[in-house]
C-alpha positions in Angstrom: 0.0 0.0 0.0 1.4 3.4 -0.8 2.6 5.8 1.9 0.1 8.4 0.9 -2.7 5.8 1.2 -1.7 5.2 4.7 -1.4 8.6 5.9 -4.9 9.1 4.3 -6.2 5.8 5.8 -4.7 7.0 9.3 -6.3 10.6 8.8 -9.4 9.0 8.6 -9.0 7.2 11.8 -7.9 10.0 14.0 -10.8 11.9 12.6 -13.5 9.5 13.0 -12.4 8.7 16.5 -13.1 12.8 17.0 -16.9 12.3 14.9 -17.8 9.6 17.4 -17.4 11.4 20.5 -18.7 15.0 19.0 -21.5 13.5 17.7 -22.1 11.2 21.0 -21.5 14.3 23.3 -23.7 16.5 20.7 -26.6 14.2 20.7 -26.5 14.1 24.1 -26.7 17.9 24.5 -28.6 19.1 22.0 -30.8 16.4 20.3 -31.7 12.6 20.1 -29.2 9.9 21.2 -28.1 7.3 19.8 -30.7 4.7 20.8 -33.0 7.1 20.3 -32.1 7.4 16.5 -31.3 4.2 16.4 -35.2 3.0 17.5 -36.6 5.2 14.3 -34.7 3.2 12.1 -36.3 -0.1 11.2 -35.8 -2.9 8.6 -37.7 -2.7 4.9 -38.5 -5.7 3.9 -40.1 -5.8 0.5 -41.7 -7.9 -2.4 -42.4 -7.4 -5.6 -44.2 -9.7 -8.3 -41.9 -11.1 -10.9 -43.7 -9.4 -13.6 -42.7 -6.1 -12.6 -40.6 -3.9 -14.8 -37.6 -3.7 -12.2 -37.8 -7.2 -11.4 -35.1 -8.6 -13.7 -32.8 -5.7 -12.4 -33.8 -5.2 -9.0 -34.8 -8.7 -7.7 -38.3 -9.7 -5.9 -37.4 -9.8 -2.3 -35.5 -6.3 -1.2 -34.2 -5.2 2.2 -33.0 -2.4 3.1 -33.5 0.5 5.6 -36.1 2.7 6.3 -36.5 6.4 9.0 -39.6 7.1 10.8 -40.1 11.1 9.8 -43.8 11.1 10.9 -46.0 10.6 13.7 -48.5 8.2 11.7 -46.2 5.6 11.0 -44.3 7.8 7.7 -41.3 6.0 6.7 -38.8 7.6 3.9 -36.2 5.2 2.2 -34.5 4.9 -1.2 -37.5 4.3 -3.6 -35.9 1.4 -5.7 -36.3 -1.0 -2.5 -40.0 -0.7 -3.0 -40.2 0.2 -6.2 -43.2 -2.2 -7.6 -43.8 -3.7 -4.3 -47.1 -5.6 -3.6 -46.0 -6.3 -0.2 -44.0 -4.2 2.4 -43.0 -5.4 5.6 -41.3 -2.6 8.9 -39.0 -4.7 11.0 -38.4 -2.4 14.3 -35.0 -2.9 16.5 -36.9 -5.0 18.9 -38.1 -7.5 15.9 -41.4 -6.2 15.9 -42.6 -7.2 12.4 -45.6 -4.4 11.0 -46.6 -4.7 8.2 -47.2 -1.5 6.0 -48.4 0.4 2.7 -46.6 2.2 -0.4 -47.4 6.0 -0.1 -45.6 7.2 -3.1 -43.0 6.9 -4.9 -40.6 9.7 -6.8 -38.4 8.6 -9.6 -36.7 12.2 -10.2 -35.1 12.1 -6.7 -34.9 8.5 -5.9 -37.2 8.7 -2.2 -39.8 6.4 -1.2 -42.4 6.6 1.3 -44.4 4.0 3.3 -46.7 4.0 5.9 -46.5 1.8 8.9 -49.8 -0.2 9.6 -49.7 -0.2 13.3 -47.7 1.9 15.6 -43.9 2.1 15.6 -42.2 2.6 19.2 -40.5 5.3 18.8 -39.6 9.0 18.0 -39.9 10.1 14.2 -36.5 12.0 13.0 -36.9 15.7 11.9 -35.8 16.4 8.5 -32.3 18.6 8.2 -31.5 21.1 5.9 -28.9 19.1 3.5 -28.1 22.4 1.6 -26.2 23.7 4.8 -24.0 19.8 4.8 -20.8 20.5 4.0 -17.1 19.0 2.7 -15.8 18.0 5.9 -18.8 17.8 8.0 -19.2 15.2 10.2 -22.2 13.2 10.2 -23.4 9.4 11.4 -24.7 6.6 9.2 -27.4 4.0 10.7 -29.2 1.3 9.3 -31.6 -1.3 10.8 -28.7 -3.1 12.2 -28.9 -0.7 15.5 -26.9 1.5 17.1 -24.1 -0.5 17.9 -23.4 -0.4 13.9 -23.8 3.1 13.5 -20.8 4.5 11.4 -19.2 7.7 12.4 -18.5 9.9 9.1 -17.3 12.7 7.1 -18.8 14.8 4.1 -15.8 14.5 1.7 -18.0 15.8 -1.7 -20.8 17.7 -2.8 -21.2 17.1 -6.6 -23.6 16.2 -9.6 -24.4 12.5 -9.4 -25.6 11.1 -13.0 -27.0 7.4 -12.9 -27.0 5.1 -15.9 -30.5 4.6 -15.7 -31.9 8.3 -16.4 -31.3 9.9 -13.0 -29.8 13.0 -11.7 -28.7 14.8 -8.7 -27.4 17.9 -8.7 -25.8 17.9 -5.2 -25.6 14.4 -3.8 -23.7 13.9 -0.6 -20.5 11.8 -0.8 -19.3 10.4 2.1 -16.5 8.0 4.0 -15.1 5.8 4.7 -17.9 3.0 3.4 -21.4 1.7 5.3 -21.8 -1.5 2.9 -25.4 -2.2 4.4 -26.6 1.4 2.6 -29.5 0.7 0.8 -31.9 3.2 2.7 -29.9 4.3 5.2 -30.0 7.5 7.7 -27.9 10.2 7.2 -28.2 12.5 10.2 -26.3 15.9 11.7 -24.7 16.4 14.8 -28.3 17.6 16.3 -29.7 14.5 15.6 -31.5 15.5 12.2 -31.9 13.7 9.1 -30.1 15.0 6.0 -29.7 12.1 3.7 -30.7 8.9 2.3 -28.8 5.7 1.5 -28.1 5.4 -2.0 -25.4 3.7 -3.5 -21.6 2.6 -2.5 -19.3 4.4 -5.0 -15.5 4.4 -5.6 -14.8 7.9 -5.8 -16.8 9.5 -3.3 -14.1 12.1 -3.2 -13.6 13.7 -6.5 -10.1 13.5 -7.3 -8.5 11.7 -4.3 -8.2 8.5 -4.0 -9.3 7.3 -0.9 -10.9 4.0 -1.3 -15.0 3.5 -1.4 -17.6 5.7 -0.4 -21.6 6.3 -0.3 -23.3 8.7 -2.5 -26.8 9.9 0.2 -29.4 11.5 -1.3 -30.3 14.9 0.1 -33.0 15.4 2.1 -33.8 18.5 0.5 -34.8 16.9 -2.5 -38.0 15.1 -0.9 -39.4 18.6 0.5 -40.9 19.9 -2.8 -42.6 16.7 -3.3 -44.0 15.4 0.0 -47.4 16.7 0.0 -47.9 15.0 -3.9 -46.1 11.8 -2.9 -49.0 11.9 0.1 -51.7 12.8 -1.7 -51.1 11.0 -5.0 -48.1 8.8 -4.7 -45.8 10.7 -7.4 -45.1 13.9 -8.2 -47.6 16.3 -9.6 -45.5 18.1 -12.0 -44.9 17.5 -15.6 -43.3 13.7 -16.5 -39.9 14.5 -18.2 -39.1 12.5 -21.5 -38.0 8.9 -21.1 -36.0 6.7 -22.8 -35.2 3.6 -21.3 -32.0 3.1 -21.9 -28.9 2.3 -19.5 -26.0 4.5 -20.6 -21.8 4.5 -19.7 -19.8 7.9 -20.1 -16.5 6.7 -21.3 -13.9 9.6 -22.1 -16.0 11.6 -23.4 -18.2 9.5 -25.3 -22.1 7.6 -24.2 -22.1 4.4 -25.0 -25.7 2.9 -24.5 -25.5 -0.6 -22.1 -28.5 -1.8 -22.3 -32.2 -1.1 -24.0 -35.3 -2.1 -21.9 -37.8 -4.2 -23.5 -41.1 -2.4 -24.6 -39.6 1.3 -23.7 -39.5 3.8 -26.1 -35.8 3.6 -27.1 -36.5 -0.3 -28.1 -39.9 0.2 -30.3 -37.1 3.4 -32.1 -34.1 1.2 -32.7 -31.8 1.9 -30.2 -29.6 -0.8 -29.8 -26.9 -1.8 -27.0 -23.5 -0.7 -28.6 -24.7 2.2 -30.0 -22.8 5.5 -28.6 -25.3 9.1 -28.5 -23.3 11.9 -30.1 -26.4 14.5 -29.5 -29.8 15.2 -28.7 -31.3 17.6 -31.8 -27.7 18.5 -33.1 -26.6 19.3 -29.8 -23.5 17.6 -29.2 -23.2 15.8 -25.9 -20.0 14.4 -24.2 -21.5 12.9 -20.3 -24.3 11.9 -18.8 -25.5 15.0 -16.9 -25.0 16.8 -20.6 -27.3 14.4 -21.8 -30.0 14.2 -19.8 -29.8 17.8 -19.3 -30.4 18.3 -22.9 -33.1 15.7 -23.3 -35.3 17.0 -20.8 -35.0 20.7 -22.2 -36.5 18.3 -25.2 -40.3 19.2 -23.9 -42.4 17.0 -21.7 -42.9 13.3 -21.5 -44.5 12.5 -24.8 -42.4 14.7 -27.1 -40.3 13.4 -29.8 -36.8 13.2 -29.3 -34.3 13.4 -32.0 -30.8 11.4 -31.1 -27.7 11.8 -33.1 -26.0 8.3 -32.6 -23.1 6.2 -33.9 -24.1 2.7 -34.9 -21.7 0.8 -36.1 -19.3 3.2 -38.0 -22.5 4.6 -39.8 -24.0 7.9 -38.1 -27.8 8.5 -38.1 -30.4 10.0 -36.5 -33.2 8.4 -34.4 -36.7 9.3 -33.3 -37.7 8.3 -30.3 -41.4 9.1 -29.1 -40.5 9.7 -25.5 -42.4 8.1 -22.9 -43.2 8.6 -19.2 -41.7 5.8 -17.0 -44.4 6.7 -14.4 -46.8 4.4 -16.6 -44.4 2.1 -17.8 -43.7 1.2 -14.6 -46.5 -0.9 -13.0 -47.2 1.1 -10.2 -51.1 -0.1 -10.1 -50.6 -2.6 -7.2 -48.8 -0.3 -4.4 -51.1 3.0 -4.9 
């Protein structure tokens, strides 16, 4: 192992030695503690029929973690864990199994909602303000596995997150070193409040250095504009953007598409796996937050798209009649 590796790996040590106790001796003074956050963080257990559109991807049994936000039972965790699901199932640190309902459901930010059926014993979390999380913050990470596997640590970026599967963040919170049960998991402040939800487990969680794996959270933030549709109608309310269906890489420069869903509106078009997107209506564009960027200035969900592609060595361009992956998505059974 390199020197520099070390000194970063020790680094991270002293620091998160310092997290623990600050954020031990902050919730203490000033919020929750730890079993208390620990007790509003329960088990997701999920099914989903093998039909489903994210079944092949995504499996049909999904755990994960969830965070009690409201008084009724309101749970928020990372919508693909439930994405589809006919069943949903709240495990709470005690092993209390409750069974529970899809709310809603909001592809745009990645956040899913469910409602316990019965009451969970214990506090709901307050939301934070993620805008105000920055580099170097320190924070904790829990998942259903209890406090005694909470994870002191730090905020080492704030950046753009683009997802192969037609998803964007503009600020998603990067942090280490890894929790490698994330799926769902809290992020919460020094005062006890929750900032973030569990996404991923990344590489380079901190742009340009390397040290080792990370998680990308989604902000908080991001669930506030939509809470009230997500309870009322179980998706947002506001215009479907254009939809593809397509999986695509960012390779130096250049898209490469991975993978074509079956019956989307790339497939019925032509686009084929191999094929690399030079441009969306002329416009040239060279990574995936360029990309979808440009295809959702396109118009709403429904519009034609025009895509400037390489297949093969022989350019051409390809109309896709853009869909919206609200109602491809077989939604029917949860809400």
């Amino acid at each position: 192992m390199a020197g520099r590796d070390v000194r970063l790996i020790r680094g991270f040590a002293v620091l998160l030695g310092v997290a623990a106790l600050a954020l031990a001796g902050a919730a203490a003074a000033e919020g929750p503690s730890l079993d208390e956050l620990a007790a509003a963080i329960v088990k997701v257990k999920a099914n989903v029929p093998g039909d489903a559109r994210s079944a092949q991807t995504l499996g049909t049994e999904r755990e994960g973690t969830g965070t009690l936000i409201g008084g009724d039972g309101l749970v928020v965790t990372i919508g693909y864990l439930i994405l589809e699901a006919d069943r949903v199932e709240l495990v709470t640190q005690a092993g209390q199994k409750v069974p529970a309902e899809v709310v809603g459901y909001d592809y745009e930010s990645g956040f899913g909602l469910v409602r316990a059926m019965s009451k969970l014993p214990a506090k709901p979390l307050k939301l934070g303000d993620s805008a105000g999380v920055k580099v170097k913050d320190r924070v904790l990470a829990l998942n259903h596995s209890g406090a005694d596997n909470a994870r002191p640590a730090l905020v080492v970026s704030r950046r753009t997150f683009a997802g192969y599967w037609e998803y964007l963040l503009e600020s998603a919170i990067f942090t280490a070193p890894p929790m490698l049960d994330w799926s769902g998991a809290a992020l919460v402040t020094q005062d006890g409040r929750l900032v973030g939800i569990g996404s991923l487990i990344v590489n380079d969680p901190a742009e340009g250095e390397n040290i080792g794996p990370g998680n990308m959270f989604v902000p908080i933030d991001d669930l506030k504009p939509v809470m009230a549709d997500l309870l009322t109608q179980g998706k947002p309310a506001t215009t479907p953007r254009p939809w593809l269906g397509i999986n695509s890489e960012e390779v130096r420069g250049r898209l490469f598409v991975t993978r074509v869903q079956d019956g989307t509106p790339a497939a019925k078009a032509g686009l084929e796996k191999g094929d690399i997107i030079l441009g969306v209506g002329g416009k040239p564009v060279s990574s995936l937050a360029e990309f979808y960027r440009t295809l959702w200035a396109t118009g709403p969900a429904g519009v034609d798209v025009k895509l400037n592609v390489l297949q093969g060595v022989a350019p051409a361009e390809i109309t896709v009649k853009s869909g919206d992956r609200y109602r491809w998505l077989k939604l029917n059974r949860s809400y």
